[in-house]
N, C-alpha and C positions, 0 to 999 in steps of 0.2 A: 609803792615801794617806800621803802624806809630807810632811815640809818642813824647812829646813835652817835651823838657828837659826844665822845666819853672825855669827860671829866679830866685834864693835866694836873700832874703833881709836879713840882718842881724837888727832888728828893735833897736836893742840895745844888745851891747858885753861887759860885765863886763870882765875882768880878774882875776882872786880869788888868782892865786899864779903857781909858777911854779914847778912843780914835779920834786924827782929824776931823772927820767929818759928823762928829757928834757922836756916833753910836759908841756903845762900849761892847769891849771886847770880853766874852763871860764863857763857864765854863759850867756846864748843868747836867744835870741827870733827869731827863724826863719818864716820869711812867705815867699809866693810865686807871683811870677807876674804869668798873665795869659799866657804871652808869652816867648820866649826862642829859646834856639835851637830846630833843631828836627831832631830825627834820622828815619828814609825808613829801612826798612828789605823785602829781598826777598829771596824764599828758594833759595839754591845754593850746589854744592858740596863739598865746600870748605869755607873754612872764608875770607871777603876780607872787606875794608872799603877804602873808598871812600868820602874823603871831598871836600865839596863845598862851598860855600858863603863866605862872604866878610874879615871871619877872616878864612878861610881856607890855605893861604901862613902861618900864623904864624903857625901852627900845621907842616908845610912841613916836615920840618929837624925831626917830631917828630920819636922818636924810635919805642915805644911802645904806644899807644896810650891807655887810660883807657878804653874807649869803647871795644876795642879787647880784656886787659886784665878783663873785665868783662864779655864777652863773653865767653872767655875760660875756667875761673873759674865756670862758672856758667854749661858746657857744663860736664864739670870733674866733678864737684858735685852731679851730674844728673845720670852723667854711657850715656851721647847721643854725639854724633860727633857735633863737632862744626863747623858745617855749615850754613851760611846766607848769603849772599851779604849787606853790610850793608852802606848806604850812609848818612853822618853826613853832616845834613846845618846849618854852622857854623855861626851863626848870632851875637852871644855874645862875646865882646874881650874875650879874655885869660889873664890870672893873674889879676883880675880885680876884684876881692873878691863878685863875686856874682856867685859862685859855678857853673863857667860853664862845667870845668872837673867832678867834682863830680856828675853835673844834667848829663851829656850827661852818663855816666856809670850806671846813675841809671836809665834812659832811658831804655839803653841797658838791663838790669834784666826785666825789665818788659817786654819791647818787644818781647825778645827773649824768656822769660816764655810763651808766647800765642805763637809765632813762631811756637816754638819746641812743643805743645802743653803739657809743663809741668803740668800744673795745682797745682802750688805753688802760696800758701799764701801768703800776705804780714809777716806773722811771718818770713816764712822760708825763707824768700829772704833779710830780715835787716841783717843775722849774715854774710850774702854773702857782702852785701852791708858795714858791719863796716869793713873789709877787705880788701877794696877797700880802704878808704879813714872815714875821722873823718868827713865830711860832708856828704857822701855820704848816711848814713840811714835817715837825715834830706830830701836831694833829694829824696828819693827811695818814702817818704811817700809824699812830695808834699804839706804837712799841714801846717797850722799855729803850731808851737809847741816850747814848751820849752827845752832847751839843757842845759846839767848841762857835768860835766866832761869833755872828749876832745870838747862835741859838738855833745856826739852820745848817751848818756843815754836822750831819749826824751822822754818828757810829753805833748800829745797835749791840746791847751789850746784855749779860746776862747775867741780873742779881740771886742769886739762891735765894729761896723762901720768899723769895716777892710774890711771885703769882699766888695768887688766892688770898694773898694775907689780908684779914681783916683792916679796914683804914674807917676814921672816921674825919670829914670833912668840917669843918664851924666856922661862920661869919659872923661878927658883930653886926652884919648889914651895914656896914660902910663903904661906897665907892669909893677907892684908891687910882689918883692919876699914878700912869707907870713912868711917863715924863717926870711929874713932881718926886718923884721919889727916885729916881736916875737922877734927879740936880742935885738931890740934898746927899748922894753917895757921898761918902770921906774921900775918897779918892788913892784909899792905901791899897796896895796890891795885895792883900792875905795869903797868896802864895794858892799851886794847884790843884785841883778835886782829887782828892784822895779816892783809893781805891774801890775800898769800901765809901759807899753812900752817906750811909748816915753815921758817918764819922766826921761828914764834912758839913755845911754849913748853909747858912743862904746871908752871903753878905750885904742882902739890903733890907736886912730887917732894922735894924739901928735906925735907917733913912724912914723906913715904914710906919717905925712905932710913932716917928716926929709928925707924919703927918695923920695918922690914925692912932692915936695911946690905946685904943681899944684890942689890939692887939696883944697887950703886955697883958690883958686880963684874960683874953682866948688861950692863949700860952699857958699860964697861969692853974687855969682850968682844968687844961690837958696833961696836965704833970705827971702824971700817974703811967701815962702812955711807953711804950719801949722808946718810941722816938715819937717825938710833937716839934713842928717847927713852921714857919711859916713858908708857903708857896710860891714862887714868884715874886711879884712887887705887894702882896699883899689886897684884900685886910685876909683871906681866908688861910685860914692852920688848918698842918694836917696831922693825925694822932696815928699810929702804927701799933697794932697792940698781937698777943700772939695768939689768943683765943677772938671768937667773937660773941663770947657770953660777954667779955670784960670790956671791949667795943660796945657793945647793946646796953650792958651799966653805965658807960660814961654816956652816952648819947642818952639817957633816960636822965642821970642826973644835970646835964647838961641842960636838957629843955627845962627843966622845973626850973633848976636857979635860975634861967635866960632864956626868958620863951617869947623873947624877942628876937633872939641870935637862929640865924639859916644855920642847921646842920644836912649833912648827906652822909648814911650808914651805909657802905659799898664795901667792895673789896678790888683789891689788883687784878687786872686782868692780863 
């Protein structure tokens, strides 16, 4: 069995204010690429995982891995042994604000829901999923949807001409902490997500470019695009273009000028 930990966009990230208790209160438009990581499940006696692909060294040193901690939790929840052999191809940098820990754990819910032949809803599996992570019930559901509070009270919503539209994703290869770039916010309320998406904004780029500048030149790059704007806390931009011949030219001229920089040529799903 399989499953496709597809790719988040953040279409636009307001920030509204930051809570007592550290977290800030934000206002986002999540959508999804068609592509992503993808996690293998096979039954097994025991729990084991298994990374591959090209961003698999940087997970190396990892402790705990979300995938395993969502397997576990989800295994406990159930009253079943948490059993699977599980292999992660790791195709999406890490720290790269396009929810690749969050999609690959919410992968894992799903997966391992049919695996194990749980037969759980998607209700029963978000309050598994907000536990995991403030991204994570936006991965779990895979939709276009609206996020209000940490980023996990979601309202799905419907953008005309999102689906299918050409997108083109590019990394400088810079890990970006989303803590460091959550301190160094201004702290000004920009006021609420407008209607339309990308009218609106992502107000932690300012905080992003101080801690990765490399971003001011992915931006840059992507000029030409209908909308380019950075994801999350960054370092990865995303390009929206109306054709995907003009996607397939920038990602062509992209690599030659920077063929150091990760791109992903996808579309909305």
């Amino acid at each position: 069995m399989e499953e496709i930990a597809r790719a988040k966009v953040n279409l636009a990230l307001h920030v509204r204010g930051r809570e007592p208790d550290g977290y800030h209160r934000i206002e986002t438009l999540f959508a999804f690429c068609e592509d992503g990581d993808r996690l293998h499940a096979e039954p097994a006696e025991e729990l084991s995982l298994r990374i591959v692909g090209p961003f698999a060294a940087a997970l190396a040193q990892e402790g705990d891995n979300l995938v395993l901690r969502a397997a576990r939790l989800l295994a406990a929840r159930s009253g079943v042994p948490a059993e699977a052999a599980l292999t992660l191809h790791k195709n999406l940098p890490i720290a790269s604000g396009i929810g690749g820990g969050s999609a690959d754990a919410a992968a894992a819910l799903r997966l391992l829901d049919r695996l194990w032949g749980l037969g759980l809803s998607e209700a029963d599996l978000l309050p598994l999923a907000a536990e995991l992570g403030a991204d994570v019930p936006a991965c779990l559901v895979s939709r276009t949807a609206r996020g209000e509070g940490r980023g996990d009270a979601l309202t799905e919503v419907h953008v005309p001409g999102l689906a299918g539209a050409p997108v083109l994703l590019v990394n400088p290869r810079v890990e970006v902490s989303t803590a460091e770039v959550f301190r160094r916010w201004s702290g000004t309320d920009g006021g609420p997500l407008p209607p339309d998406p990308f009218e609106g904004r992502n107000d932690l780029e300012a905080a992003a470019r101080q801690v990765a500048p490399g971003i001011a030149e992915v931006l840059e790059a992507l000029a030409d695009a209908k909308v380019a704007r950075m994801s999350g806390s960054g370092a990865t931009c995303f390009a929206v273009y109306d054709e995907a011949a003009d996607r397939d030219c920038a990602a062509a001229r992209i690599a030659a000028a920077h063929p150091g920089w990760w791109t992903l040529v996808s579309r909305f799903s």
